[in-house]
PLY file of the C-alpha trace (Angstrom):
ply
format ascii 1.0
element vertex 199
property float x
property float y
property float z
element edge 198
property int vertex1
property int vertex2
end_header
-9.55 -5.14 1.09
-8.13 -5.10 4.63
-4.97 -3.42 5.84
-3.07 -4.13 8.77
-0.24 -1.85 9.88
2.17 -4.74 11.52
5.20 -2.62 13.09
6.46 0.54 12.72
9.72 2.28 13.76
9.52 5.41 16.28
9.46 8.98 15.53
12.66 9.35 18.05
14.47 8.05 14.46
13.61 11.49 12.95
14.21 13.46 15.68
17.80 11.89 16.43
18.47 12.39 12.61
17.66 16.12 12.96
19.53 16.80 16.13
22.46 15.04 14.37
22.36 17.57 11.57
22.20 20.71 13.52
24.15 18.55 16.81
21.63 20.15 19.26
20.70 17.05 21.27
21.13 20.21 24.43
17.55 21.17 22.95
15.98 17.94 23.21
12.78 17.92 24.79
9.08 16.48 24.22
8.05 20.10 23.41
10.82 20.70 21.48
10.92 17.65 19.66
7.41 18.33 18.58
8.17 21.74 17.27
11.37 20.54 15.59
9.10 18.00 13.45
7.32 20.35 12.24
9.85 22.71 11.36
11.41 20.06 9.55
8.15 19.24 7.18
7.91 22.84 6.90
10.76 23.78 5.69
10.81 20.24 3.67
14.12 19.18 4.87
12.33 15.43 4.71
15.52 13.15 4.16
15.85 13.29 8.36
11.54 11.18 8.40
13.21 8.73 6.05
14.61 6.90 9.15
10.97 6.22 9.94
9.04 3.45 8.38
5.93 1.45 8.45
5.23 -2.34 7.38
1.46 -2.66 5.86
-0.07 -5.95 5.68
-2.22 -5.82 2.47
-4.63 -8.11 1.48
-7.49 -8.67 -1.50
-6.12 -5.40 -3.30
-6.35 -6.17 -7.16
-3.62 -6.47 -9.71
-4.79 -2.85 -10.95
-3.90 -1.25 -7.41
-0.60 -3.28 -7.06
0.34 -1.99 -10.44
-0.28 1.77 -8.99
1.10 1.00 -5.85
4.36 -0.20 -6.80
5.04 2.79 -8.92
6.03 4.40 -5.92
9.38 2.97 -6.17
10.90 4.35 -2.93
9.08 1.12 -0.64
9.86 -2.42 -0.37
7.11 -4.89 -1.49
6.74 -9.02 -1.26
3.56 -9.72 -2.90
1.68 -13.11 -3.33
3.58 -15.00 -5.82
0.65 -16.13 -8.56
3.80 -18.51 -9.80
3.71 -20.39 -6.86
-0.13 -19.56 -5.90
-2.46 -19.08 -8.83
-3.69 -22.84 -9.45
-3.90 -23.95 -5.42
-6.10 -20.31 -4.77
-8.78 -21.03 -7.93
-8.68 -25.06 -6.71
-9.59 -23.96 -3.10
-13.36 -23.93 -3.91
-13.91 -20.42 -3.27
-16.43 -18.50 -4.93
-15.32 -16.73 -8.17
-16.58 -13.33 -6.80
-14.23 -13.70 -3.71
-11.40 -13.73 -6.17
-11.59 -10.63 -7.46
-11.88 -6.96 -6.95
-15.84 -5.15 -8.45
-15.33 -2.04 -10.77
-18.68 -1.04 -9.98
-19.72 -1.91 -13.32
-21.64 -5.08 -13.91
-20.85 -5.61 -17.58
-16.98 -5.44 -17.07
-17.16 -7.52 -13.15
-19.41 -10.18 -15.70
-16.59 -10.31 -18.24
-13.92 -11.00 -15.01
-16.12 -13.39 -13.57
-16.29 -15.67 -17.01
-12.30 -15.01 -17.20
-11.71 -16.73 -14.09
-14.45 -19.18 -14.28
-12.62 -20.32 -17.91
-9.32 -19.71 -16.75
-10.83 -23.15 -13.91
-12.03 -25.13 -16.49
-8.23 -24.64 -18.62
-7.17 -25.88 -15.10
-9.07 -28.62 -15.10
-8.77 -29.63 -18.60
-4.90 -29.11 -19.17
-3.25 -29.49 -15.37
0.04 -29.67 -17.31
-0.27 -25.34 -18.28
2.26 -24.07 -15.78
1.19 -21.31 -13.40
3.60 -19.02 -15.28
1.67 -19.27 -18.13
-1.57 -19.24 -16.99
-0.76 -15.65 -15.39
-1.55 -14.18 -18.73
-5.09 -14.43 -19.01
-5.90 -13.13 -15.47
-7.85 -10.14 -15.33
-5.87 -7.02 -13.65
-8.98 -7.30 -11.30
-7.58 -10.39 -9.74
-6.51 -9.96 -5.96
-3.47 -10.11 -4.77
-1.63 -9.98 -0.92
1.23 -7.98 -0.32
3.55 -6.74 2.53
4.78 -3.60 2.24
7.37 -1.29 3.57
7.80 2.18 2.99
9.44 5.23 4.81
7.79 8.30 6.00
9.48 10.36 3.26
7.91 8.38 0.54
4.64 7.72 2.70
3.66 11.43 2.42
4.79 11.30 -1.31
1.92 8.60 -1.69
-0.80 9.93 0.32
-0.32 13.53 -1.72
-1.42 11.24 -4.56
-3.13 8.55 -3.72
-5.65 10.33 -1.49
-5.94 13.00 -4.52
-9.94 13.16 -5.90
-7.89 12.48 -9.33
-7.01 9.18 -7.76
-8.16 5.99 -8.79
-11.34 4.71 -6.12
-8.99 1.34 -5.26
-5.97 3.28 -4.36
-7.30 5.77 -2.32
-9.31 3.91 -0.68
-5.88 1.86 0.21
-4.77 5.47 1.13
-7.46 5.91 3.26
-7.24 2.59 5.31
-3.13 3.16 5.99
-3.65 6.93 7.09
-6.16 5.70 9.54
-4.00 3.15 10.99
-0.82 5.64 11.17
-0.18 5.99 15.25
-1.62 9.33 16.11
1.60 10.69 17.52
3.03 10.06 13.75
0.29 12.18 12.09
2.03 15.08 12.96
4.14 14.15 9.69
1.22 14.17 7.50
-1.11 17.06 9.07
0.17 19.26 6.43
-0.71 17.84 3.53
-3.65 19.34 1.41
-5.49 15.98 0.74
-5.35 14.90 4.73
-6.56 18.72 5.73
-9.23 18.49 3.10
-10.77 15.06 3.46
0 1
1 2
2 3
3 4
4 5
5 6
6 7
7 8
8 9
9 10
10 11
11 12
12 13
13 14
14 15
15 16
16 17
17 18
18 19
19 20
20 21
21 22
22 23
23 24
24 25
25 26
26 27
27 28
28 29
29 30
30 31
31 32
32 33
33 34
34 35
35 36
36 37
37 38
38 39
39 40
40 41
41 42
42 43
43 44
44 45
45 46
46 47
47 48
48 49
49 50
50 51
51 52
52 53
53 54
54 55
55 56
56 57
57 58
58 59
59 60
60 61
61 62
62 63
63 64
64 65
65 66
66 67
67 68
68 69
69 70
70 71
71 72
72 73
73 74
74 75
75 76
76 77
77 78
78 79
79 80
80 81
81 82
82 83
83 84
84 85
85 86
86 87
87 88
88 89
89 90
90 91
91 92
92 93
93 94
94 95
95 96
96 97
97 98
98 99
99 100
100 101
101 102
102 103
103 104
104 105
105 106
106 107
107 108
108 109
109 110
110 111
111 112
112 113
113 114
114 115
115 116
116 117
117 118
118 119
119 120
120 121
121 122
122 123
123 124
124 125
125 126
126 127
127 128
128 129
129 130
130 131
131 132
132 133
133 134
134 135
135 136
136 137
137 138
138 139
139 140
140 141
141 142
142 143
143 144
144 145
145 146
146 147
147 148
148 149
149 150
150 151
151 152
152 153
153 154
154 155
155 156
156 157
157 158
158 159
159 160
160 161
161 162
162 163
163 164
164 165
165 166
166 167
167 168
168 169
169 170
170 171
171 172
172 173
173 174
174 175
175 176
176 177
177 178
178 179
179 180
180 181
181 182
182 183
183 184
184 185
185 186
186 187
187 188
188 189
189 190
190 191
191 192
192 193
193 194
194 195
195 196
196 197
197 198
């Protein structure tokens, strides 16, 4: 998996939304700005960090982890179309492990491998099977590339969960790679949070 954070909007959006509310732009300074923010998460008067948001490239995550991801409805997501994808990627000659996403278990990343590997020879022996219907034998192991947009509202949201011990090892490991890339002067919005302070 790799995860690139490609643009992100400034935390001057938050603080201008907060100022707004309580019209005291008289009290805006770099200190107080600061202290505001965290006021703001404290008190969990969070609609004013929806004005910030974050754009995540995300790449080789597996159908599994998009399925979790996208339950967090509050983000906007274009992912890899297998419609328009799925017979070009398994024609490109790659290896059948670089297709998919390990469990950690050999007997079930055995039983992926010889899906794919059949799913190839159906390919090659009936071109005419339409990519649409070929997407229902892939394995939920299968990776998939995604952009992603989501607001810092809905960011914390996630990382409460998907950085959780409960969570599933793809997800927060996802979790993991986007809190590391979050600008440090915008971790002041997730310092908080349990599952950051106890990591």
């Amino acid at each position: 998996m790799k995860v690139y954070l490609i643009t992100y909007s400034s935390l001057f959006n938050a603080i201008y939304a907060a100022r707004t509310c309580h019209k005291s732009f008289d009290k805006s300074t770099p200190e107080n700005n600061e202290k505001l923010l965290k006021t703001i998460i404290k008190l969990g008067h969070e609609s004013v960090i929806e004005h910030v948001y974050y754009t995540w490239e995300i790449i080789g995550i597996s159908l599994q982890c998009l399925t979790q991801l996208t339950r967090h409805r509050i983000a906007s997501y274009s992912v890899q179309s297998t419609r328009f994808t799925l017979k070009k990627l398994l024609n490109e000659n790659k290896k059948i492990d670089d297709l998919f996403v390990k469990s950690g278990n050999e007997i079930i990343d055995k039983l992926v491998k010889e899906q794919l590997e059949k799913i190839k020879e159906i390919i090659e022996k009936n071109p005419s099977i339409s990519n649409d219907i070929l997407k229902y034998a892939l394995p939920t192991a299968y990776k998939t590339n995604l952009i992603m947009t989501i607001n810092a509202r809905s960011l914390r949201n996630f990382f409460k969960l998907r950085l959780s011990k409960n969570a599933h090892f793809e997800i927060r490991n996802l979790a993991k790679e986007m809190y590391k890339l979050i600008p440090s002067e915008h971790k002041i919005l997730y310092e908080d949070l349990e599952v950051i302070k106890n990591d």
